[in-house]
PyMOL Python script that loads the backbone (N, CA, C, O; Angstrom):
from pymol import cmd

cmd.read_pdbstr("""\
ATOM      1  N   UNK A   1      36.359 124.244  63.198  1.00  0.00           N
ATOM      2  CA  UNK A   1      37.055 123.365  64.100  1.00  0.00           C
ATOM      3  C   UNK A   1      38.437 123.003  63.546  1.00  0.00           C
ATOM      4  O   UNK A   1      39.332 122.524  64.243  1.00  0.00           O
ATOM      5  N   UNK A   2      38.540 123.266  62.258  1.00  0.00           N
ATOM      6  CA  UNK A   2      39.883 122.723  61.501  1.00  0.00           C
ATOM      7  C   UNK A   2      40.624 123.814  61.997  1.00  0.00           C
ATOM      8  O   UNK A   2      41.782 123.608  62.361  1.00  0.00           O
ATOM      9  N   UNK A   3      40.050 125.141  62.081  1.00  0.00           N
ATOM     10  CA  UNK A   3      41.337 126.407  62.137  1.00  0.00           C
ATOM     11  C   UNK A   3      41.644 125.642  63.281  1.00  0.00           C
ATOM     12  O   UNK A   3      42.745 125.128  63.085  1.00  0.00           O
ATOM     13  N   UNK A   4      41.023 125.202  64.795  1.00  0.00           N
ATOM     14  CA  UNK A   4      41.819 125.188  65.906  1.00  0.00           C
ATOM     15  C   UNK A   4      42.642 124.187  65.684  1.00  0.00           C
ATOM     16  O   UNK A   4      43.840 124.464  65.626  1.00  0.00           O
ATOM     17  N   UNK A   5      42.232 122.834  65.512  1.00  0.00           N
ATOM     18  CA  UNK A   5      43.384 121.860  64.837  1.00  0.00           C
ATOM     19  C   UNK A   5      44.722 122.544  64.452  1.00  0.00           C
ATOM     20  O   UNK A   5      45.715 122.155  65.066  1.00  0.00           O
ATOM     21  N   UNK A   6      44.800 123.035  63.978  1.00  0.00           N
ATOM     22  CA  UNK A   6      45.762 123.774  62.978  1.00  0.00           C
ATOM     23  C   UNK A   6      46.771 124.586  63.637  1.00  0.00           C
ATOM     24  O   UNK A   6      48.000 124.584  63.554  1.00  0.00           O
ATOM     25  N   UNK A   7      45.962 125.269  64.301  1.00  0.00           N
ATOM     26  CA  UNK A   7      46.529 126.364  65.689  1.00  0.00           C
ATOM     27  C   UNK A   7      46.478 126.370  66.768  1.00  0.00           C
ATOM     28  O   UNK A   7      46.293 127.343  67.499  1.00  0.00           O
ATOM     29  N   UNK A   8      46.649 125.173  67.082  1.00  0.00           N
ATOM     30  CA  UNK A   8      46.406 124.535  68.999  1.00  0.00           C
ATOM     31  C   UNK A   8      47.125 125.297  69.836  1.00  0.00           C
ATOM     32  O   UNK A   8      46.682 125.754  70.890  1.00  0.00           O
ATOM     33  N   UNK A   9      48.276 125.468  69.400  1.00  0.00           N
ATOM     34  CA  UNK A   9      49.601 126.363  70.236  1.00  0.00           C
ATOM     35  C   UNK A   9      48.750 127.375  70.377  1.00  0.00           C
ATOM     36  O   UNK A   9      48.379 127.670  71.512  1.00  0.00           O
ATOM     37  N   UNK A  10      48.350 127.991  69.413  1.00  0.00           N
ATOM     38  CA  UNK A  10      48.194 129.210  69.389  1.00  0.00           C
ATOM     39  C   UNK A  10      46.694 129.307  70.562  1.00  0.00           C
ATOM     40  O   UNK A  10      46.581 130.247  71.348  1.00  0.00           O
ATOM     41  N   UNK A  11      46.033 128.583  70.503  1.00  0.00           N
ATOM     42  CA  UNK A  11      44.758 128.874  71.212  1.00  0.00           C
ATOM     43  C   UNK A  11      44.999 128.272  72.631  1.00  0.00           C
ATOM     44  O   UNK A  11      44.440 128.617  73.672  1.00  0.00           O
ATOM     45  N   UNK A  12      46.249 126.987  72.409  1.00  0.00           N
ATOM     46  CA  UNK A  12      46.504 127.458  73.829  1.00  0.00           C
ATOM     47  C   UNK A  12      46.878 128.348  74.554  1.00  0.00           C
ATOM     48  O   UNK A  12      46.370 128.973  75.485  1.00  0.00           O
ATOM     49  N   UNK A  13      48.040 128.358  73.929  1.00  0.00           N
ATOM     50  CA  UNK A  13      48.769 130.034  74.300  1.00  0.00           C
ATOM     51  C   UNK A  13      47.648 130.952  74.978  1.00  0.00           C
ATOM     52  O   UNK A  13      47.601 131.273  76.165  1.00  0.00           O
ATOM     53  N   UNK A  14      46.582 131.370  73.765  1.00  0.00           N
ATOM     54  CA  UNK A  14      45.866 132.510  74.082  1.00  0.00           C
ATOM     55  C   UNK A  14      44.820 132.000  75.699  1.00  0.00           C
ATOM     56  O   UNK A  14      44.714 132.643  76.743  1.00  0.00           O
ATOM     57  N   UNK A  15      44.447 131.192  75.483  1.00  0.00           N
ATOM     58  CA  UNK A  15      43.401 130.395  77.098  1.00  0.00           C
ATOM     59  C   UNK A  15      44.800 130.632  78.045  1.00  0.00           C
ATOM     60  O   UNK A  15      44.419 131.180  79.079  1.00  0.00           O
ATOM     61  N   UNK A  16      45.903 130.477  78.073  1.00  0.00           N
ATOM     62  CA  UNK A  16      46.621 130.520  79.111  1.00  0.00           C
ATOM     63  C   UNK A  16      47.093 131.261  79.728  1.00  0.00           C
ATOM     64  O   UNK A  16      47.504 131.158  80.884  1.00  0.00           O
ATOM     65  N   UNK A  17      47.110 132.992  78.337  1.00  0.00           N
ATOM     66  CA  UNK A  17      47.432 134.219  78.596  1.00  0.00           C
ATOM     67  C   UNK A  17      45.662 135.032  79.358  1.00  0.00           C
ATOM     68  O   UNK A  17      45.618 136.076  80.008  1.00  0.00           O
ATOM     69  N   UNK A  18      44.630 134.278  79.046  1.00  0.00           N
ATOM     70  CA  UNK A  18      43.553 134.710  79.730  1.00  0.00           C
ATOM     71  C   UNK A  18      43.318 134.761  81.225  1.00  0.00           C
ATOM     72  O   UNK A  18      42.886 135.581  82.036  1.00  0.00           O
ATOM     73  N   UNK A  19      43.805 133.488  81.236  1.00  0.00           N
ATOM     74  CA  UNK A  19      43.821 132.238  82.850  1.00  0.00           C
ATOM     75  C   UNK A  19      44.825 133.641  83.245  1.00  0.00           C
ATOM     76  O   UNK A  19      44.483 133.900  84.399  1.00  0.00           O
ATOM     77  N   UNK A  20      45.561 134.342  82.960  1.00  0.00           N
ATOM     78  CA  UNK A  20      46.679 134.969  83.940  1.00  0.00           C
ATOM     79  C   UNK A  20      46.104 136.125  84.183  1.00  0.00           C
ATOM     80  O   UNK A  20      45.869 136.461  85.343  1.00  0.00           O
ATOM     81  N   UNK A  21      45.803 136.875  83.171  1.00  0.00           N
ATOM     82  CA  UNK A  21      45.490 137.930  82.918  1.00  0.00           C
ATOM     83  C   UNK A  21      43.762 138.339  84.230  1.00  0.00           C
ATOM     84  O   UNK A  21      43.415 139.307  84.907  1.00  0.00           O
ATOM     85  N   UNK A  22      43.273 137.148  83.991  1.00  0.00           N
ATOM     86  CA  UNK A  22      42.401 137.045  84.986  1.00  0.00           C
ATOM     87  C   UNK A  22      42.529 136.801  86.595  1.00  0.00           C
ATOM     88  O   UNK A  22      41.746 137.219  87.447  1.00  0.00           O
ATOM     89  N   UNK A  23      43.808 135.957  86.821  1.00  0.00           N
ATOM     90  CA  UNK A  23      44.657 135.530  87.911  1.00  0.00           C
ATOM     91  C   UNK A  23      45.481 136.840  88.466  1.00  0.00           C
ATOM     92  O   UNK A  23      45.791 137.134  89.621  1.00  0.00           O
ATOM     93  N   UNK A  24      45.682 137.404  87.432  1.00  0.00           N
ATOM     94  CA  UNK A  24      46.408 138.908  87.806  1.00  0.00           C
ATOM     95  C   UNK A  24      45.553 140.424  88.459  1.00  0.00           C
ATOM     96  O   UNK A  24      45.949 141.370  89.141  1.00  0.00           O
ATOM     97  N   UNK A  25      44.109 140.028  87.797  1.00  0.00           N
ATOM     98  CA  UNK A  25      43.589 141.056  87.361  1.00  0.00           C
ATOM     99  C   UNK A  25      42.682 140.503  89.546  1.00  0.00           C
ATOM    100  O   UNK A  25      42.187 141.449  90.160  1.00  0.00           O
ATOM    101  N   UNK A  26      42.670 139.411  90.077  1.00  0.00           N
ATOM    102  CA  UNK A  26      41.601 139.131  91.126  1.00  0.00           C
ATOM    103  C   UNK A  26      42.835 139.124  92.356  1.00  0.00           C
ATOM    104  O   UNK A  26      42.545 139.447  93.507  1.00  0.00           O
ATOM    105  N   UNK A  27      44.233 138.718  91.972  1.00  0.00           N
ATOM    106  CA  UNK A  27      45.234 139.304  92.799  1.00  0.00           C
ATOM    107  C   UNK A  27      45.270 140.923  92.989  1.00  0.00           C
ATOM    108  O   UNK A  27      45.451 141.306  94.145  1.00  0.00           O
ATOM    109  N   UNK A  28      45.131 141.825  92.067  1.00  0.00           N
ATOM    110  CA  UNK A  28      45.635 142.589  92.509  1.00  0.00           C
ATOM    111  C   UNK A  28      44.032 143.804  93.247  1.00  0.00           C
ATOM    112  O   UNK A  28      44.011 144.737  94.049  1.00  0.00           O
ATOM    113  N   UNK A  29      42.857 143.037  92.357  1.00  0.00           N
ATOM    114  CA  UNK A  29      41.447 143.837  92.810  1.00  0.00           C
ATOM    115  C   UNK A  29      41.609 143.126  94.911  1.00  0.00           C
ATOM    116  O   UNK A  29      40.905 143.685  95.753  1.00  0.00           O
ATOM    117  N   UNK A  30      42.435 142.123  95.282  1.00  0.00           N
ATOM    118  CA  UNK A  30      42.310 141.973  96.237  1.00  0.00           C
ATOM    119  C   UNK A  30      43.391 142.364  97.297  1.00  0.00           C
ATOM    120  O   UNK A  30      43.432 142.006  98.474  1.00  0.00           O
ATOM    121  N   UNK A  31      44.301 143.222  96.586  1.00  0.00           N
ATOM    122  CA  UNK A  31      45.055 143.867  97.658  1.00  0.00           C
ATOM    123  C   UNK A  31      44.992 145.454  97.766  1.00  0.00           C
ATOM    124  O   UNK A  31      45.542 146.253  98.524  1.00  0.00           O
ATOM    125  N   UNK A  32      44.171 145.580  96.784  1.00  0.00           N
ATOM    126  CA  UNK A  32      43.312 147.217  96.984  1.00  0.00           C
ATOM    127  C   UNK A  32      42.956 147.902  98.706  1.00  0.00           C
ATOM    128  O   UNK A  32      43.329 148.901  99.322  1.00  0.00           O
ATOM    129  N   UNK A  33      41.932 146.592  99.038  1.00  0.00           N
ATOM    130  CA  UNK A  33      41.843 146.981 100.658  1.00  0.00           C
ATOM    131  C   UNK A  33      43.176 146.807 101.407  1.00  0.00           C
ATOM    132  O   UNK A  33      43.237 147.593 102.352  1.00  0.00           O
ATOM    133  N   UNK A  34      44.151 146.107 101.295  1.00  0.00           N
ATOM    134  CA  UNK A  34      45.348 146.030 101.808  1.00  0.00           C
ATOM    135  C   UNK A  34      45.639 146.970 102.174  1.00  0.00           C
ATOM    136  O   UNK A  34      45.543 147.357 103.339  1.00  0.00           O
ATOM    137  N   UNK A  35      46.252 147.811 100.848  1.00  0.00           N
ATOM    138  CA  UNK A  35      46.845 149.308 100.119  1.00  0.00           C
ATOM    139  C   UNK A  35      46.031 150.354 100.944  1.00  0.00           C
ATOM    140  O   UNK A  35      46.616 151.300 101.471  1.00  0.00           O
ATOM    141  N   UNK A  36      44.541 150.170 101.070  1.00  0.00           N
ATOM    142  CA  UNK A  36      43.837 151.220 101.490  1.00  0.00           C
ATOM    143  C   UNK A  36      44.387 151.310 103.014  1.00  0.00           C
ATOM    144  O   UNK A  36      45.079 152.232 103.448  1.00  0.00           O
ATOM    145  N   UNK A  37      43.905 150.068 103.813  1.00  0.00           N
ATOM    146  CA  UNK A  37      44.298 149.441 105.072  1.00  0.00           C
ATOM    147  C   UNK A  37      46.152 150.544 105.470  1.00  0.00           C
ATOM    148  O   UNK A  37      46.173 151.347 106.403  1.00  0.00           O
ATOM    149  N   UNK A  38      46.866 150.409 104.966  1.00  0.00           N
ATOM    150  CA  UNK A  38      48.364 150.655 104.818  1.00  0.00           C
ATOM    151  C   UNK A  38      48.382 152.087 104.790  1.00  0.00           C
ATOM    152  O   UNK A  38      49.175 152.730 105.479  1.00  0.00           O
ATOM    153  N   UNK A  39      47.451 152.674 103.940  1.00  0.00           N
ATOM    154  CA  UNK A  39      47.842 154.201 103.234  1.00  0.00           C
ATOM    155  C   UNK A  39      47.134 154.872 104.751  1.00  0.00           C
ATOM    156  O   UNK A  39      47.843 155.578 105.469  1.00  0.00           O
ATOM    157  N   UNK A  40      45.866 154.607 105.084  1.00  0.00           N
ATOM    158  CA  UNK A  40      45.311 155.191 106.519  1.00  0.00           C
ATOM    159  C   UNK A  40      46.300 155.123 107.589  1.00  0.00           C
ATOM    160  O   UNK A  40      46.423 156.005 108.438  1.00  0.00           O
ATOM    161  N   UNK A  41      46.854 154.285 107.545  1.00  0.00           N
ATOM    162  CA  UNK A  41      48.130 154.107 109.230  1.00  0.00           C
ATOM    163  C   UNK A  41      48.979 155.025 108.381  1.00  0.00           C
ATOM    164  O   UNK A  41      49.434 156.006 108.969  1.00  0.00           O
ATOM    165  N   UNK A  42      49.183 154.924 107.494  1.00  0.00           N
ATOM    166  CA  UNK A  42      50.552 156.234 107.290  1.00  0.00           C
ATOM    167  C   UNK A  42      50.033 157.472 107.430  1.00  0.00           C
ATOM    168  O   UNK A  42      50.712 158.345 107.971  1.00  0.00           O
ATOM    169  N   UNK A  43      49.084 157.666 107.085  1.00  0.00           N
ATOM    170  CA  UNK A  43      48.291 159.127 107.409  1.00  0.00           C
ATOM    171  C   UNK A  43      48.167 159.371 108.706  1.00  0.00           C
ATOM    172  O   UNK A  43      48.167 160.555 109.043  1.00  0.00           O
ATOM    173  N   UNK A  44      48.046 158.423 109.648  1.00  0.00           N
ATOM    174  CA  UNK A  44      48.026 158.812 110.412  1.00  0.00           C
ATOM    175  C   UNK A  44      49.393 158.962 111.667  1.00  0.00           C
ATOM    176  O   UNK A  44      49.382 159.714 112.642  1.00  0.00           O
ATOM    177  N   UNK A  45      50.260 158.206 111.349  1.00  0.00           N
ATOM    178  CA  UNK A  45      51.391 158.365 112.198  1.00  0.00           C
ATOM    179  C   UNK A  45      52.040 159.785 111.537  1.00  0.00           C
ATOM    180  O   UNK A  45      52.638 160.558 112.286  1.00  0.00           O
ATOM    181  N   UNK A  46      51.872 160.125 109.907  1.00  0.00           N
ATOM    182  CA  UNK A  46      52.621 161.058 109.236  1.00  0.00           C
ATOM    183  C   UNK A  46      51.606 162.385 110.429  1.00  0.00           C
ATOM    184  O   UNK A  46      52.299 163.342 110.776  1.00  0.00           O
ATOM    185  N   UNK A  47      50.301 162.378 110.895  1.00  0.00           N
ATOM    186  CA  UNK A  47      49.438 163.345 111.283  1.00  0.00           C
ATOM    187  C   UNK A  47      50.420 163.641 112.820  1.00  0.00           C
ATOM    188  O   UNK A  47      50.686 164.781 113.203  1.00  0.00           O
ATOM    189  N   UNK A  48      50.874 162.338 113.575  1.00  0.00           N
ATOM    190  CA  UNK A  48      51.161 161.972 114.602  1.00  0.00           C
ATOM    191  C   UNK A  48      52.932 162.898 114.602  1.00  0.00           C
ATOM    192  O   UNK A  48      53.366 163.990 114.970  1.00  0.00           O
ATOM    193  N   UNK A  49      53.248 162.162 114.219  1.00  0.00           N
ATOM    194  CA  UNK A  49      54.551 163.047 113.756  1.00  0.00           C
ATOM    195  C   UNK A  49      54.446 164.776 113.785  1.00  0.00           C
ATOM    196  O   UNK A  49      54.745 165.476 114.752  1.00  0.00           O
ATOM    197  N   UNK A  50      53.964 165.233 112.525  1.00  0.00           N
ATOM    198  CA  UNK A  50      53.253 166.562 112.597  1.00  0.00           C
ATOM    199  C   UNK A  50      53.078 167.356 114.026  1.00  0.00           C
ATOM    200  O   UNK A  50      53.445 168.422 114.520  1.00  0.00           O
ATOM    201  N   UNK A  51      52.221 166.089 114.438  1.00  0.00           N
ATOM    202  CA  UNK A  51      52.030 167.085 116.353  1.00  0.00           C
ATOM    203  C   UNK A  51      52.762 167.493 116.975  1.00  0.00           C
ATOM    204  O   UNK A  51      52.904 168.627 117.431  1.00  0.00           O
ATOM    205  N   UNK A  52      53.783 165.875 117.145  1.00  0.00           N
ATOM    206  CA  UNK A  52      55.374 166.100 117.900  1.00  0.00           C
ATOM    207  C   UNK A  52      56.382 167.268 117.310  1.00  0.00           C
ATOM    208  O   UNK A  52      57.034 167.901 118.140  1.00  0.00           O
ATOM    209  N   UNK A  53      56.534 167.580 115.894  1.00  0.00           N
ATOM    210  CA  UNK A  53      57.184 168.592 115.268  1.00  0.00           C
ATOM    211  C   UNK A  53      56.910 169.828 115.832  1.00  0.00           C
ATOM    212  O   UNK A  53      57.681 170.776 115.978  1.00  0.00           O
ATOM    213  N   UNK A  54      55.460 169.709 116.207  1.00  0.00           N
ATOM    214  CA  UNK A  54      54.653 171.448 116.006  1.00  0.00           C
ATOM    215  C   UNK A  54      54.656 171.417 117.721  1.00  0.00           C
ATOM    216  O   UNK A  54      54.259 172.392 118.358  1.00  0.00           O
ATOM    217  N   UNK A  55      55.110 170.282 118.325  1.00  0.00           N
ATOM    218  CA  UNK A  55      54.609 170.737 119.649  1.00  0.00           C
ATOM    219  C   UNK A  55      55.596 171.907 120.203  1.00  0.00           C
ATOM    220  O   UNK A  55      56.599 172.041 119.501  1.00  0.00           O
ATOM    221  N   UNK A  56      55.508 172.807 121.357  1.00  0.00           N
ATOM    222  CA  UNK A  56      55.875 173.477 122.075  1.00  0.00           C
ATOM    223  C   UNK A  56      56.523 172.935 123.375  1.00  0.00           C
ATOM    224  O   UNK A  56      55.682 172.273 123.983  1.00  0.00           O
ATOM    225  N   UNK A  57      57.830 172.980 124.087  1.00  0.00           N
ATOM    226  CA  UNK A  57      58.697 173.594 123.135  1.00  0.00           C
ATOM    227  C   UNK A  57      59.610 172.217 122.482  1.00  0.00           C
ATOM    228  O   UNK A  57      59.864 171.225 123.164  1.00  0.00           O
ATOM    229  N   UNK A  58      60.067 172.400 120.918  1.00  0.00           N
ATOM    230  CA  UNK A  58      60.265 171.688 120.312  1.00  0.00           C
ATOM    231  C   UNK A  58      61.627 171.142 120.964  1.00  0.00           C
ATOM    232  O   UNK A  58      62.528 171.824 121.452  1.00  0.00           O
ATOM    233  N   UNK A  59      61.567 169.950 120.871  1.00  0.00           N
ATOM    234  CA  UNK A  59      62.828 169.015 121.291  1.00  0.00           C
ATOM    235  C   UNK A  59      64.216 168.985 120.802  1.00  0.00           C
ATOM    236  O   UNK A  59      64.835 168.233 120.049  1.00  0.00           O
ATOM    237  N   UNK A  60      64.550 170.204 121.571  1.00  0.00           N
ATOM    238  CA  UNK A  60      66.066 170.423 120.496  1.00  0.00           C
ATOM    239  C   UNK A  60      66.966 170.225 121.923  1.00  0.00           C
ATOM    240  O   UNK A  60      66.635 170.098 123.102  1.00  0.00           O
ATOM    241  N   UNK A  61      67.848 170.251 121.448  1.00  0.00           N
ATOM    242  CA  UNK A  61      69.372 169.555 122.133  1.00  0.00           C
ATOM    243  C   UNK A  61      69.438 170.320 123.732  1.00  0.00           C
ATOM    244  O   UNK A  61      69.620 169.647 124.747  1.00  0.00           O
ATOM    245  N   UNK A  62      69.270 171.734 123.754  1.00  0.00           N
ATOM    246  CA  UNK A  62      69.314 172.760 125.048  1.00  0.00           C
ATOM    247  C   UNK A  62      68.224 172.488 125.711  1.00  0.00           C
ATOM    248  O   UNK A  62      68.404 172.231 126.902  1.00  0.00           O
ATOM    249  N   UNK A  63      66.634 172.450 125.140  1.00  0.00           N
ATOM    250  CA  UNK A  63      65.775 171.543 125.851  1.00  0.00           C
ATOM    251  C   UNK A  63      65.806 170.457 126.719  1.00  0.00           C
ATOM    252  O   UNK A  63      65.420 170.717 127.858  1.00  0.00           O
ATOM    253  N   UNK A  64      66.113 169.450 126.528  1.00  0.00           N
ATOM    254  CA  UNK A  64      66.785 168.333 126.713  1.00  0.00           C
ATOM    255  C   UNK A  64      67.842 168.430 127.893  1.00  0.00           C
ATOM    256  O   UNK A  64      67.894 167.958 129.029  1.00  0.00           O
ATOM    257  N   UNK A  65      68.615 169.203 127.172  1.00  0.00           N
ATOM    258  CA  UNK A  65      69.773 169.534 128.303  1.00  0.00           C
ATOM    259  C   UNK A  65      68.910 169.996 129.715  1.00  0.00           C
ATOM    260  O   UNK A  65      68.985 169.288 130.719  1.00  0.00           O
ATOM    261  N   UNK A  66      68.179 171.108 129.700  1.00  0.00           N
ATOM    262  CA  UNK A  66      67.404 171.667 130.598  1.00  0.00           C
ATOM    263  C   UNK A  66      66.560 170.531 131.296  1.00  0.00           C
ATOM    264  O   UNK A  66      66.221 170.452 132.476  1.00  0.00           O
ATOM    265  N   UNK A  67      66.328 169.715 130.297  1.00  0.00           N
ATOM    266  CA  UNK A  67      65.042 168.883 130.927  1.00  0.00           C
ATOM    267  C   UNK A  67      65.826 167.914 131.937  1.00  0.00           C
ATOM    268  O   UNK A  67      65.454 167.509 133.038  1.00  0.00           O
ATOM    269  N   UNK A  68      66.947 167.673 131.288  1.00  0.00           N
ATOM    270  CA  UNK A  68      68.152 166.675 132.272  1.00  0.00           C
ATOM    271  C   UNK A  68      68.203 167.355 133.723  1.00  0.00           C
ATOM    272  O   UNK A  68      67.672 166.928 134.748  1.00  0.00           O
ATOM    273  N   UNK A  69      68.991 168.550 133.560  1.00  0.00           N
ATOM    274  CA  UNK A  69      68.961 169.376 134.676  1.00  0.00           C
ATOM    275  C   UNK A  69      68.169 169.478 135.796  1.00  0.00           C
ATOM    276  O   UNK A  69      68.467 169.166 136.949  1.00  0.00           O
ATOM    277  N   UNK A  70      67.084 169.959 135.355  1.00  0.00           N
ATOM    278  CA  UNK A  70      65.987 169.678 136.301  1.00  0.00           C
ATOM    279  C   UNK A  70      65.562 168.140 137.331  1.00  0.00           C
ATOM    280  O   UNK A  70      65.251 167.993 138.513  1.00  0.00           O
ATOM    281  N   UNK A  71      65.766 167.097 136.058  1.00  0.00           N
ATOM    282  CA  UNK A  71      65.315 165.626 136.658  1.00  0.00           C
ATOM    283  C   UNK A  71      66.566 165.528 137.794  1.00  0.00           C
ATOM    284  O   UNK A  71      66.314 165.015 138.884  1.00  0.00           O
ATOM    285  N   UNK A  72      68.025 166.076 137.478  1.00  0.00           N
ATOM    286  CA  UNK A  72      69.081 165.798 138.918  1.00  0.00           C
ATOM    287  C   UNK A  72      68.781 166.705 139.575  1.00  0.00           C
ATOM    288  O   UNK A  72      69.151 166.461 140.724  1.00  0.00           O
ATOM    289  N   UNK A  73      68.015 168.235 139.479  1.00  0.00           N
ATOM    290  CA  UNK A  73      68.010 169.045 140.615  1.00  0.00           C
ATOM    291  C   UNK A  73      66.976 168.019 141.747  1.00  0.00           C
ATOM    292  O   UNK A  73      67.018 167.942 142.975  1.00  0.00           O
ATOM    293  N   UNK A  74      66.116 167.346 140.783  1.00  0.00           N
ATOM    294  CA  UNK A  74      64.803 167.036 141.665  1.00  0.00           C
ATOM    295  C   UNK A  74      65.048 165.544 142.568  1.00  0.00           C
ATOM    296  O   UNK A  74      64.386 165.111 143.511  1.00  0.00           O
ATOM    297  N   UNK A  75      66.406 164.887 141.807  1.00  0.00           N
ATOM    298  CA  UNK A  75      66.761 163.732 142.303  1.00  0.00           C
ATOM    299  C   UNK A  75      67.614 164.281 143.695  1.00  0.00           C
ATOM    300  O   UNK A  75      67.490 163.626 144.730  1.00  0.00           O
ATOM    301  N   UNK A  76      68.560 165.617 143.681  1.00  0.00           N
ATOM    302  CA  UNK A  76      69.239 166.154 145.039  1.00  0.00           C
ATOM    303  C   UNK A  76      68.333 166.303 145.926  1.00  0.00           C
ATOM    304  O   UNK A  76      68.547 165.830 147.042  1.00  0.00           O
ATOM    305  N   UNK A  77      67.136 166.973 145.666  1.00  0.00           N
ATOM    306  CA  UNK A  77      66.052 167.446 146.629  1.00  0.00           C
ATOM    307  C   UNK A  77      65.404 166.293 147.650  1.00  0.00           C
ATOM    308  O   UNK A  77      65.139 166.361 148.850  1.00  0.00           O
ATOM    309  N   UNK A  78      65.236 165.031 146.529  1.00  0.00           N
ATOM    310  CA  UNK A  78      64.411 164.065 147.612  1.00  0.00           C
ATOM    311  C   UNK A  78      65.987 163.387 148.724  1.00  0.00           C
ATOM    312  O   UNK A  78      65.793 162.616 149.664  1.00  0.00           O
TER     313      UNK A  78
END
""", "prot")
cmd.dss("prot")
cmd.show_as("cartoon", "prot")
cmd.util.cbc("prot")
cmd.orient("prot")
């Protein structure tokens, strides 16, 4: 009991570096499901994305143009 007398700092110190270390250690075991939660939606918009890339025919500038075209041929018609 005399060593702690002696070395109070010190054993506080150490109880206070525990208290964190434990405080650190139940913060971060509880944003695990977060992380998990987070990493699935990116997988899946990154999957989502993927589709739109690969779809047929891909959305390039002359597409577009064409696709314009058409929507005023169909707006003269009615």
């Amino acid at each position: 009991m005399e060593w702690v007398k002696k070395n109070l700092g010190f054993v506080i110190g150490l109880a206070v570096a525990v208290v964190l270390l434990g405080a650190g250690t139940w913060y971060s075991l509880g944003t695990v499901g977060e992380s998990s939660t987070a990493d699935g939606e990116l997988q899946a918009k990154r999957q989502q994305l993927d589709e739109l890339v690969k779809r047929d025919p891909y959305p390039e500038q002359s597409n577009i143009q064409l696709a314009k075209e058409e929507e005023d041929k169909k707006g003269e018609d009615v």
